[in-house]
C-alpha positions as CSV (number, residue, x, y, z in Angstrom):
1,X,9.0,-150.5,-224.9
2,X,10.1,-148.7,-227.9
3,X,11.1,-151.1,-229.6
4,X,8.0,-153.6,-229.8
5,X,6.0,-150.3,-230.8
6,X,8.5,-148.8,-233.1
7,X,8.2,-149.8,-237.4
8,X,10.0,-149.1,-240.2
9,X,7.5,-146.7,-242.2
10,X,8.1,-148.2,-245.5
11,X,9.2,-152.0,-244.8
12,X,10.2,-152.4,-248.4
13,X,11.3,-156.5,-249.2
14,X,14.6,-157.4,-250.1
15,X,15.9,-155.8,-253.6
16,X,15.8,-158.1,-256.5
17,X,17.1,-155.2,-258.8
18,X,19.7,-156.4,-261.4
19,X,22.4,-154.6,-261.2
20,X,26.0,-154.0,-263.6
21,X,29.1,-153.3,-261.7
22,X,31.0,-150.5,-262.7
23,X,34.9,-150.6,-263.1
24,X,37.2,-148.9,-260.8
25,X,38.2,-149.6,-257.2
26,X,36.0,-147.1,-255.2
27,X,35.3,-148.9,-252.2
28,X,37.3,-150.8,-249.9
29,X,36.6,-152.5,-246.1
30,X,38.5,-150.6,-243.1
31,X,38.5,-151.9,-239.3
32,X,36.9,-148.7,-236.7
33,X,36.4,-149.4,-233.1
34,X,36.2,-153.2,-234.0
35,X,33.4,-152.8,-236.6
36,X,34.0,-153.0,-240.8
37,X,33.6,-150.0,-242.1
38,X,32.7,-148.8,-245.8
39,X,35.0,-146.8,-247.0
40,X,34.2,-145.3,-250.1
41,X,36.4,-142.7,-252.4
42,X,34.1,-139.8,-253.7
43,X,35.6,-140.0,-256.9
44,X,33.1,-143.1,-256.6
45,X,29.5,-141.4,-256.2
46,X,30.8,-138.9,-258.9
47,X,30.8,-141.6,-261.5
48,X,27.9,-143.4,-260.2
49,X,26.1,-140.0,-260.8
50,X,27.5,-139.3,-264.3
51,X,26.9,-143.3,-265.5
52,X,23.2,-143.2,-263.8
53,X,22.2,-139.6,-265.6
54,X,23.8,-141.0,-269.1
55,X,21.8,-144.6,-269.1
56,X,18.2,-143.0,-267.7
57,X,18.3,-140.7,-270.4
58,X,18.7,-143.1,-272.8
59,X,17.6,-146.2,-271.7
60,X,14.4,-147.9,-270.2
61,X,13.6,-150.5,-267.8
62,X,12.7,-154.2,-269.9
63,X,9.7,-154.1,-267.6
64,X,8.6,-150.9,-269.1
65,X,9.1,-152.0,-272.6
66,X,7.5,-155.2,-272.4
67,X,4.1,-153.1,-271.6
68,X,4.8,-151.3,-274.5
69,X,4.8,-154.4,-276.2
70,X,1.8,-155.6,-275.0
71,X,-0.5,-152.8,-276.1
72,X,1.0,-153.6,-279.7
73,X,-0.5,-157.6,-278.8
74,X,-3.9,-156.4,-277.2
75,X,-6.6,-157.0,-279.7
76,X,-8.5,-154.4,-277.1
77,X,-6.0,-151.3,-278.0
78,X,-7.6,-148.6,-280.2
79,X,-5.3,-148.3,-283.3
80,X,-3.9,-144.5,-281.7
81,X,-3.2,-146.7,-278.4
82,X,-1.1,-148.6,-281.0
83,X,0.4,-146.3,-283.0
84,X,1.8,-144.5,-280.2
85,X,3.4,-147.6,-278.7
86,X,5.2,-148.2,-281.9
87,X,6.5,-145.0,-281.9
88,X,7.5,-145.3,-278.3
89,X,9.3,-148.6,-279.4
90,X,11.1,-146.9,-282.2
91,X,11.9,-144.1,-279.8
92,X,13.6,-146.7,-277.6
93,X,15.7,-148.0,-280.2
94,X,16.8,-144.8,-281.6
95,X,18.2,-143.5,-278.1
96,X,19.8,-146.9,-276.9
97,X,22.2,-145.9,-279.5
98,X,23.4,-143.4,-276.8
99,X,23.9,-140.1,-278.8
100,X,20.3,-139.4,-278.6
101,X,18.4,-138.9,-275.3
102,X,14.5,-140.2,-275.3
103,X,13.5,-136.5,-274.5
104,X,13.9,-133.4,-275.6
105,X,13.2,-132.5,-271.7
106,X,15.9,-134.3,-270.0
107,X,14.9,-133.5,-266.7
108,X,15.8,-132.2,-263.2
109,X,18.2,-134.6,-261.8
110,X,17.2,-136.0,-258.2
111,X,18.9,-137.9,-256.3
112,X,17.6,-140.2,-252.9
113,X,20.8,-141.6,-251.2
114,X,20.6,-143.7,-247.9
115,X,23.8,-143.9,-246.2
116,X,24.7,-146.8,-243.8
117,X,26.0,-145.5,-240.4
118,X,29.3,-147.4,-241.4
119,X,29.7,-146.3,-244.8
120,X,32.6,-143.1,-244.8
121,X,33.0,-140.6,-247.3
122,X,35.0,-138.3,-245.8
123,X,33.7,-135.3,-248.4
124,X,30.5,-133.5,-249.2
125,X,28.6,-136.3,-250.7
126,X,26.1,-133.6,-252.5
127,X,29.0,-131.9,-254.1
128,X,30.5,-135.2,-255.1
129,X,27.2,-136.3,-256.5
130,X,26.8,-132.7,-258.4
131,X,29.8,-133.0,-260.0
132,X,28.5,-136.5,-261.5
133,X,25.6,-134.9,-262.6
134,X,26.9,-132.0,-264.6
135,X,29.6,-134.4,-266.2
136,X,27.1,-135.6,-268.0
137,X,24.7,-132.7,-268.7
138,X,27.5,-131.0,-270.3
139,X,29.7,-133.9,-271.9
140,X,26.1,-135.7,-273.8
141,X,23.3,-134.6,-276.0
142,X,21.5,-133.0,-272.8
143,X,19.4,-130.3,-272.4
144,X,19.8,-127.4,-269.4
145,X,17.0,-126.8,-268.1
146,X,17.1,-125.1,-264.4
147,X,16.8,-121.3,-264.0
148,X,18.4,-119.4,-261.1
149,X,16.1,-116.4,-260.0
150,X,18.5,-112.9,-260.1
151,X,15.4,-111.5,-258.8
152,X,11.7,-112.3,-258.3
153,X,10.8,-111.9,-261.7
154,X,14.3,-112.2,-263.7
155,X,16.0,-115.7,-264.4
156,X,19.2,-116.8,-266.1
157,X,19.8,-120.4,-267.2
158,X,22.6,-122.3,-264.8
159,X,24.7,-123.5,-268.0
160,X,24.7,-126.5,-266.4
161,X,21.8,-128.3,-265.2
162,X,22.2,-128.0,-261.7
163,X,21.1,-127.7,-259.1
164,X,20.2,-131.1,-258.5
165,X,17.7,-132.6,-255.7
166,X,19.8,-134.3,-253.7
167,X,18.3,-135.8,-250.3
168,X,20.5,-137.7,-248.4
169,X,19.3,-140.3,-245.5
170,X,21.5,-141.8,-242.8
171,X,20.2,-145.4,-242.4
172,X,21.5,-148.7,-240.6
173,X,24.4,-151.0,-242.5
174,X,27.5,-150.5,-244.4
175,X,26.1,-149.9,-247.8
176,X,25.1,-146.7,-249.9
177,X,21.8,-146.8,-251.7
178,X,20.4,-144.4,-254.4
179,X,17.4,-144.0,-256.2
180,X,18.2,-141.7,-258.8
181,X,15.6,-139.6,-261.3
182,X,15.7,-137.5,-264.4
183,X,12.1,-135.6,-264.1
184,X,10.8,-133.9,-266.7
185,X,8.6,-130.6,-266.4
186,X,5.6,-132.1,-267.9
187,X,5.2,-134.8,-265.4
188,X,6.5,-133.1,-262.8
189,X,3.7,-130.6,-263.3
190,X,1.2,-133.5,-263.2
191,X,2.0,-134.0,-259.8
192,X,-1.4,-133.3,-257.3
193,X,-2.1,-132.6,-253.6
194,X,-5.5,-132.4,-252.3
195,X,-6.8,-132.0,-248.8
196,X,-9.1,-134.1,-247.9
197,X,-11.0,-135.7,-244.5
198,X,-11.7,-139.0,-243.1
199,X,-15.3,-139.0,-245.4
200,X,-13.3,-139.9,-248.8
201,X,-12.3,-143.1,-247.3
202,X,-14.9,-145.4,-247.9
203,X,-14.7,-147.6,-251.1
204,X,-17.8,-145.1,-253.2
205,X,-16.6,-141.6,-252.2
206,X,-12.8,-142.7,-253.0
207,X,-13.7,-144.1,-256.6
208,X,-15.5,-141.4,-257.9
209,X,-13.2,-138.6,-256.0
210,X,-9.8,-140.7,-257.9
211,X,-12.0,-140.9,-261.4
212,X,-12.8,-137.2,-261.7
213,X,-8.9,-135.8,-260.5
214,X,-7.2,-138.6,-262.7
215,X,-9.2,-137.2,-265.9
216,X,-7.8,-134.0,-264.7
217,X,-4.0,-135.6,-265.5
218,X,-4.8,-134.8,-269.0
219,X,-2.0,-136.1,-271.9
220,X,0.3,-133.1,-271.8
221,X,3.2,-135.4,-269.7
222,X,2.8,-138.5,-272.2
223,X,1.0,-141.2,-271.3
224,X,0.4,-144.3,-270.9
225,X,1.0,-143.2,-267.6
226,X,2.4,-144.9,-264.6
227,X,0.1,-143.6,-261.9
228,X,0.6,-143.3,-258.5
229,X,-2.1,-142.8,-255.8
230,X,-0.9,-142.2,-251.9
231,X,-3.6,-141.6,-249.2
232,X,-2.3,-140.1,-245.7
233,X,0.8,-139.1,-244.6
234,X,2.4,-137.7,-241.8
235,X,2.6,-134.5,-243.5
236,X,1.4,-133.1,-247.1
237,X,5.2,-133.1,-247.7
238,X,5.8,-137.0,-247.1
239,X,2.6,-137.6,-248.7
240,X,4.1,-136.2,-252.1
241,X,7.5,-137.9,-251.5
242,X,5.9,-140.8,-251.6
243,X,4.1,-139.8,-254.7
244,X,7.4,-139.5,-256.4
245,X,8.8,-142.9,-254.9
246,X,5.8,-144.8,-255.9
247,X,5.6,-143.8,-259.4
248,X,8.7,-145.0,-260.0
249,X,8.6,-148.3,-258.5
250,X,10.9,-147.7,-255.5
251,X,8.0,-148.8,-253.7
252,X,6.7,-151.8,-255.0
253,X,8.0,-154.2,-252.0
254,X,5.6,-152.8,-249.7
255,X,3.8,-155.4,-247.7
256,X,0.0,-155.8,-249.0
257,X,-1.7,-155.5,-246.0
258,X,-1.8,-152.8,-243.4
259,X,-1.3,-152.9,-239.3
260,X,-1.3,-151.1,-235.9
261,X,2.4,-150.3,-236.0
262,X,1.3,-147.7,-238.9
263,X,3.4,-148.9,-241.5
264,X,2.8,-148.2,-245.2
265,X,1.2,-151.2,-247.6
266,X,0.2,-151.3,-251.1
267,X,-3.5,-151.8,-251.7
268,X,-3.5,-154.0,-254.6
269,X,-6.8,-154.6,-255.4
270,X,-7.8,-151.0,-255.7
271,X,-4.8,-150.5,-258.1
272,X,-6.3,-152.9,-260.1
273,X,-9.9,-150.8,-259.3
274,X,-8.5,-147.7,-260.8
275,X,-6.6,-149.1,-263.5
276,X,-9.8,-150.4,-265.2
277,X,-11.3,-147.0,-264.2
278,X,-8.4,-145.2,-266.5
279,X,-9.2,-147.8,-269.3
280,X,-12.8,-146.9,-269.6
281,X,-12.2,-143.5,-269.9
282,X,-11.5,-143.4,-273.7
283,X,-8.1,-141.2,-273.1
284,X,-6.0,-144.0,-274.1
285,X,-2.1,-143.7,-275.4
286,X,-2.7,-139.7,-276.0
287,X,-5.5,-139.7,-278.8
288,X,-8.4,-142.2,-277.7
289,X,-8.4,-145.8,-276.8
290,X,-7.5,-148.0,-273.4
291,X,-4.0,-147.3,-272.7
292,X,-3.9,-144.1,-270.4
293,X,-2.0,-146.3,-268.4
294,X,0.6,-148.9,-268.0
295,X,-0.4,-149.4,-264.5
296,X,-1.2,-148.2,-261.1
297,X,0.8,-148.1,-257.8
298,X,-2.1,-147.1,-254.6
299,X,-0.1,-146.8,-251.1
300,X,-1.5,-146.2,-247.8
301,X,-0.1,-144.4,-245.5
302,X,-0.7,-143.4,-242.0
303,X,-2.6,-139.8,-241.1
304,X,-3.3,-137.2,-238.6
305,X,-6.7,-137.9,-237.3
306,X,-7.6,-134.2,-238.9
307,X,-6.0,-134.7,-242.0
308,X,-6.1,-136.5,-244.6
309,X,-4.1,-136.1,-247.6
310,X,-4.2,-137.5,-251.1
311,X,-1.3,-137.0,-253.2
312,X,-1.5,-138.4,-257.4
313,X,1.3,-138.2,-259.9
314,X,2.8,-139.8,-263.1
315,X,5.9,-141.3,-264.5
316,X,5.9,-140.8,-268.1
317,X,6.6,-142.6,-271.3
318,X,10.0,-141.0,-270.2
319,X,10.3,-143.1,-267.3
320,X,13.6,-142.2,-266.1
321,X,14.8,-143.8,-263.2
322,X,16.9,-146.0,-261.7
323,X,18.7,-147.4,-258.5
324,X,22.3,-147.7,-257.4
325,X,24.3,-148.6,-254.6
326,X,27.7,-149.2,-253.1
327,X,28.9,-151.9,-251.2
328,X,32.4,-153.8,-250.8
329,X,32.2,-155.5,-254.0
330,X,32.1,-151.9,-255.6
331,X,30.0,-149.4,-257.5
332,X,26.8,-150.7,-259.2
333,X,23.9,-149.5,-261.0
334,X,20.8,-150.6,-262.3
335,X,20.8,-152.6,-265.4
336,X,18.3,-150.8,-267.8
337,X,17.9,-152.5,-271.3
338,X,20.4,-152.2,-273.9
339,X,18.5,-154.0,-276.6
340,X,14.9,-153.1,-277.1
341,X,14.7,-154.3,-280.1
342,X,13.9,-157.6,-279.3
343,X,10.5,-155.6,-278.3
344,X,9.4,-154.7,-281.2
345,X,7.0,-156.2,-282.9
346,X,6.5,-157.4,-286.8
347,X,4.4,-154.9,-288.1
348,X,4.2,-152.3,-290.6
349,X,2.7,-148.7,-290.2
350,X,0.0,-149.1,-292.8
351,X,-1.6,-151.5,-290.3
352,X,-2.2,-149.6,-287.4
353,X,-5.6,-148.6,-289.0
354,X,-6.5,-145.1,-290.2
355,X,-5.6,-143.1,-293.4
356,X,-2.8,-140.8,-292.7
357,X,-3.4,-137.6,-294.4
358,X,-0.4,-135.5,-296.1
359,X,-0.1,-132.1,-295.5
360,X,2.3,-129.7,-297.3
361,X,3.8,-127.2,-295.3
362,X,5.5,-124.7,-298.3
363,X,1.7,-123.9,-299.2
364,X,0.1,-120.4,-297.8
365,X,-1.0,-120.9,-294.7
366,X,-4.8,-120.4,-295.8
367,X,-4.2,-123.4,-298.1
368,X,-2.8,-125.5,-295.2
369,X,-5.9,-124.7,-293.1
370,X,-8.3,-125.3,-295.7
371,X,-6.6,-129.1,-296.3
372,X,-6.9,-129.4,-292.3
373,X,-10.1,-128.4,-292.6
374,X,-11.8,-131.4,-295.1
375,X,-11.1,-133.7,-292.0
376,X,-12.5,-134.7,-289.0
377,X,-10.5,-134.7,-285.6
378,X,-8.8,-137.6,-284.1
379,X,-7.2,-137.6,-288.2
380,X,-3.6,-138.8,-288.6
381,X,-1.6,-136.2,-290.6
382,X,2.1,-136.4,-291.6
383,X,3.6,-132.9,-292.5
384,X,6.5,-132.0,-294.5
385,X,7.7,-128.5,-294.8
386,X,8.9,-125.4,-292.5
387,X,7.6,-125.3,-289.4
388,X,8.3,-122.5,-286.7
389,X,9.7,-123.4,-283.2
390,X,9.0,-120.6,-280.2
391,X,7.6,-122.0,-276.7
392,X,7.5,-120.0,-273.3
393,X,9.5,-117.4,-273.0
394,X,9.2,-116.9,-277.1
395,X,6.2,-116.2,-276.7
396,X,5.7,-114.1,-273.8
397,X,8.5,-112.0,-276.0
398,X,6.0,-111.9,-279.1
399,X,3.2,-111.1,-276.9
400,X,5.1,-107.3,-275.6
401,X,5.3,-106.8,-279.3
402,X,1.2,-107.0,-279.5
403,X,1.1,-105.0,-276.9
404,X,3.5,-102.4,-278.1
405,X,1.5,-102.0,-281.2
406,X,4.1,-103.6,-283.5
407,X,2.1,-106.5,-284.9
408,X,3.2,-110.3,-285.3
409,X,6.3,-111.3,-287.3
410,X,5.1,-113.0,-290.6
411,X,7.0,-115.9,-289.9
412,X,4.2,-116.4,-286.8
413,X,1.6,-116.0,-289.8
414,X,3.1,-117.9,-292.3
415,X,4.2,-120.8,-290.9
416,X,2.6,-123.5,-288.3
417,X,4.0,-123.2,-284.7
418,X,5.8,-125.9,-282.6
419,X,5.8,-125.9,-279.0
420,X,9.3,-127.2,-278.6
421,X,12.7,-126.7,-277.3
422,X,15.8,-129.3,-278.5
423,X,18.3,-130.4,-276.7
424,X,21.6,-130.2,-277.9
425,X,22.2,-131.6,-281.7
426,X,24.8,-134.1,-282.0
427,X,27.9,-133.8,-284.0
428,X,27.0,-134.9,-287.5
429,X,22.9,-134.8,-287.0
430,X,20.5,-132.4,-288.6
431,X,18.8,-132.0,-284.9
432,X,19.2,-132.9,-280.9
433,X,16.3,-135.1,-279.7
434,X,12.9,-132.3,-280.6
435,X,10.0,-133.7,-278.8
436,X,6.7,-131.4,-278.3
437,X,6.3,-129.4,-275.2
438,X,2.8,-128.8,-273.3
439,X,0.5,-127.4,-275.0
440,X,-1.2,-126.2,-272.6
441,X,1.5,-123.3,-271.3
442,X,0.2,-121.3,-274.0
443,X,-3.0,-121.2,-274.1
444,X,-3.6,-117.2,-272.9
445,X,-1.8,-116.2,-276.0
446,X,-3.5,-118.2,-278.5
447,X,-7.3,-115.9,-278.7
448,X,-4.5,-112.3,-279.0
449,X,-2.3,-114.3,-281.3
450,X,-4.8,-115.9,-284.1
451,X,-6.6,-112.1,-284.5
452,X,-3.6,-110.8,-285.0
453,X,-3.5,-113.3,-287.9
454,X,-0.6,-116.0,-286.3
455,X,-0.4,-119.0,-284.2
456,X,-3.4,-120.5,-287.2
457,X,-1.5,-124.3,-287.1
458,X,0.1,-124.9,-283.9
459,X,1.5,-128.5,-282.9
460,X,2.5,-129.3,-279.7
461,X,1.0,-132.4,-276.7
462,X,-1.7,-132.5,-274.4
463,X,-5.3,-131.0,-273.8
464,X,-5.8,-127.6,-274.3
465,X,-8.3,-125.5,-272.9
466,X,-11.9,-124.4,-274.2
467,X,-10.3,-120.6,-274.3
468,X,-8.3,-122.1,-277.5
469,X,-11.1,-124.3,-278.6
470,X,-13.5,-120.7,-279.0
471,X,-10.4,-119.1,-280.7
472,X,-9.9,-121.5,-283.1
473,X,-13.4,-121.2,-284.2
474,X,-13.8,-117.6,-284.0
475,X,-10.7,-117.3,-286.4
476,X,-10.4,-120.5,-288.3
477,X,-7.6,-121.9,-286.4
478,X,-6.3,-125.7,-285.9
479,X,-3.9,-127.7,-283.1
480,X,-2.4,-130.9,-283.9
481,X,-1.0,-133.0,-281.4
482,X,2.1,-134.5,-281.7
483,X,3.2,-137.8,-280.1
484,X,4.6,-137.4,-276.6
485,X,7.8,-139.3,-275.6
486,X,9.5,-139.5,-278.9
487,X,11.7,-136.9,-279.3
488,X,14.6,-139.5,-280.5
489,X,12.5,-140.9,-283.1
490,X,11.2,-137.2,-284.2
491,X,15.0,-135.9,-284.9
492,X,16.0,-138.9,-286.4
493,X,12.8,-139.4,-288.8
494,X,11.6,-136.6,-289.6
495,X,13.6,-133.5,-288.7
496,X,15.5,-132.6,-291.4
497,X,17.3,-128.9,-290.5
498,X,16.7,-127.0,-287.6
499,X,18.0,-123.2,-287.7
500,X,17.9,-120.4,-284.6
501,X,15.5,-117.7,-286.3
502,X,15.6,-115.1,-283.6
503,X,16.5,-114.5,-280.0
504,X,19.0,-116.9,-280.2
505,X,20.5,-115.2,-276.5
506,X,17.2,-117.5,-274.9
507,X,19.1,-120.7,-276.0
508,X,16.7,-124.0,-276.3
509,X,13.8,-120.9,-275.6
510,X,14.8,-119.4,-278.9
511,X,12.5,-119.0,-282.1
512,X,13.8,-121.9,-284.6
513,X,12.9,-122.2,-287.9
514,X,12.6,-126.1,-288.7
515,X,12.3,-128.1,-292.2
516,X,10.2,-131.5,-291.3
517,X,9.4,-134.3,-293.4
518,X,6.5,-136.6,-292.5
519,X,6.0,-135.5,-289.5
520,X,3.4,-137.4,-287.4
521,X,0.7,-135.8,-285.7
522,X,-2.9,-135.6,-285.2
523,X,-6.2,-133.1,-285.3
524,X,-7.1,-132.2,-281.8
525,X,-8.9,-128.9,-281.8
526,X,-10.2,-128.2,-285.8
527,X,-11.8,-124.5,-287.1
528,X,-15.7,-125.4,-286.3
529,X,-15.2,-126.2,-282.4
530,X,-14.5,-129.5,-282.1
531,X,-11.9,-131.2,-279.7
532,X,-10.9,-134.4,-279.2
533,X,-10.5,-134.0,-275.7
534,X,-14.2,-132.2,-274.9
535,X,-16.8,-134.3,-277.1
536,X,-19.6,-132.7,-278.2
């Protein structure tokens, strides 16, 4: 009886993933109790860890970049949805040469493995798999970014990037299939779980519940987004799990329609519902226009009769993931795109639309705000000069000074401030890949900072909120946003020497000193109130 009532949860199609073999013999075929077994040398899932954590950090899916390429054909996209899609382009290029990584943030590695009950190991698979994964955190251009707690309230960084999220499945066959992730903080902190009942599910009370929490998502983890939407679950847990899966396109073989068996399905024409939603909502690419997203997975999944949970999340315009698996032909991965250039399209900067406005960084910092200030938000700027680096923990640092009585450093008062932290710099390069950080993290120091006379030009991405919007008012302040996603592009472009200024023992979390040239960005929040994100 089990049987006829018993369904795979997530009855995914057959895998039409292309997929490179890698060399080396790490699998062979052995006879057990009259049944082939999968014998696989752990040497194996070390490599296929190390080769999948190297190409995702570097390399995109073609599917990906042909959406890029298509807001660069709409004649719909606002010329910011644009302008940010060429960047994302050049980005592409710049870290398929392999040296540097498409983001400064390179991510928590995770790793989903399903193991056939004839595959054989005989080792600790998540060790094996570790060891992959720090091979290539500390061999490339990587950035560590996991913190052990010593304590509740004291952390040290790992050296290493690990841990890793491994979660390990046994499943019917004899092969070995992976889904493996790089997740960066800024999406992984756009990931959402509310509690809701059985009165959201009707088609008006969903719509307008999904349209107010997606504008929530904000552009701190760099859109266009791909967004994922799952309703029910058999816990809050699987609901989010699911999230995950679904935003990166593990789950796209769902069937399309649901059934009593309580399997999951993929509602397809309300992805299509919300994805028109996100393009009326004026977001666009990061700074106004249609592109918040590239497109949007919904997946329904079976509930508690008193529960009903609705889980929403993003991949980013660092959309690194990938599968793998291993069979008796050998060790394969994912083949990601080695040659986006044949994306790009033939156009020049100057037609993107809007003037871009130089800014020259070696002026006093009065001067610079007073230049900022002739212009409206939403203005393209390109800045050249020394800019300050400090984020988090840099800042929580210069705040027990405040507090101490001891005033700001004047390099906080002289210079702008980037919310950044690099991963390593390659032999022979001025900088690692130096994308922006979220804004938002800093927000309660930005009111103490400014009337202490720093933090007056601050660059970062994302919304911030209306606490910084009063403080840049109150003391003549301005944030720029930079573009999201394009750290590659920003080291190699326009990041010309990048120095460690002080607490150099906090590593990436140091204060730098950087000297940038033409460095893109736009006005977000400007000295009289205005920002981009709250319109008056």
């Amino acid at each position: 009886m089990l049987d006829a009532a018993f369904a795979e949860l997530f009855p995914v199609a057959e895998d039409t993933t292309p997929y490179r073999r890698l060399d080396g013999d790490f699998a062979a075929v052995d006879r057990f109790r009259g049944q082939d077994m999968l014998v696989v040398d752990p040497a194996g899932l070390t490599r296929l860890a190390e080769e999948a954590i190297r190409d995702i950090s570097h390399l995109l899916r073609p599917g990906h970049l042909a959406q890029l390429r298509a807001i660069m054909d709409d004649p719909e996209a606002s010329p910011n949805d644009r302008f940010v899609a060429l960047e994302l382009l050049k980005n592409a290029n710049i870290s398929a040469g392999m040296v540097l990584p498409m983001c400064q943030d390179t991510g928590t590695a995770i790793v989903l493995g399903k193991k056939g009950e004839r595959v054989f190991t005989g080792a600790d698979d998540a060790l094996a798999l570790s060891q992959g994964i720090a091979n290539a955190y500390t061999s490339l251009n990587l950035r560590y970014s996991q913190m052990a707690p010593l304590s509740m309230y004291e952390e040290v960084n790992t050296g290493n990037n690990l841990p890793a999220q491994i979660d390990l499945f046994a499943t019917q066959g004899s092969a070995y299939k992976f889904m493996v992730m790089a997740k960066g903080g800024g999406s992984a902190n756009k990931t959402f779980l509310y509690q809701q009942t059985k009165a959201l599910l009707n088609p008006a009370s969903l719509m307008a519940f999904l349209e107010a929490q997606v504008k929530t998502l904000g552009t701190a983890a760099c859109p266009p987004y791909h967004l994922a939407i799952v309703i029910g679950g058999t816990s809050a847990e699987a609901n989010l799990k699911t999230v995950k899966l679904a935003s990166a396109k593990y789950l796209d073989g769902l069937p399309i329609e649901g059934g009593k068996s309580g399997h999951a399905f993929r509602d397809v024409g309300l992805e299509q519902e919300v994805l028109e939603m996100t393009r009326r909502l004026g977001i666009g690419a990061q700074f106004g226009g249609k592109y918040f997203c590239h497109d949007v997975r919904v997946v329904r999944l079976p509930r508690h009769g008193a529960s009903c949970p609705v889980g929403i999340g993003v991949s980013c315009s660092a959309d690194r993931q990938m599968q793998a698996k291993i069979t008796a032909d050998g060790v394969f991965v994912e083949a990601l795109e080695r040659d986006p250039a044949r994306y790009m399209p033939d156009i020049k900067d100057e037609k993107l639309g809007g003037d871009v406005v130089p800014i020259d960084l070696t002026q006093p910092m009065d001067r610079i705000r007073a230049t900022l200030g002739q212009y409206p938000i939403k203005t393209r700027v390109a800045l050249t000069g020394p800019m300050i680096v400090a984020r988090d923990i840099a800042h929580a640092k210069l705040k027990e000074r405040l507090d101490a009585g001891q005033g700001l450093p004047d390099y906080v008062k002289n210079h702008p401030v980037y919310y950044a932290g690099p991963a390593k710099t390659p032999d022979g390069m001025a900088s690692g890949s130096f994308g922006p950080t979220t804004a938002g993290r800093m927000d309660a120091y930005v009111d103490q900072f400014q009337a202490a006379g720093g933090s007056m030009v601050m660059i970062a991405k994302g919304n911030r909120s209306q606490v910084v919007t009063d403080a840049c008012k109150a003391h003549g302040g301005f944030y720029l946003g930079s573009v999201g996603g394009a750290a590659a592009q920003l080291a190699l472009e326009s990041i010309r020497k990048v120095e460690v200024l002080e607490y150099p023992e906090l590593g990436m979390e140091a204060v730098w000193r950087i000297e940038v040239e033409n460095f893109p960005a736009f006005i977000v929040v400007d000295d009289k109130g205005n920002d981009f994100f709250r319109p008056a």
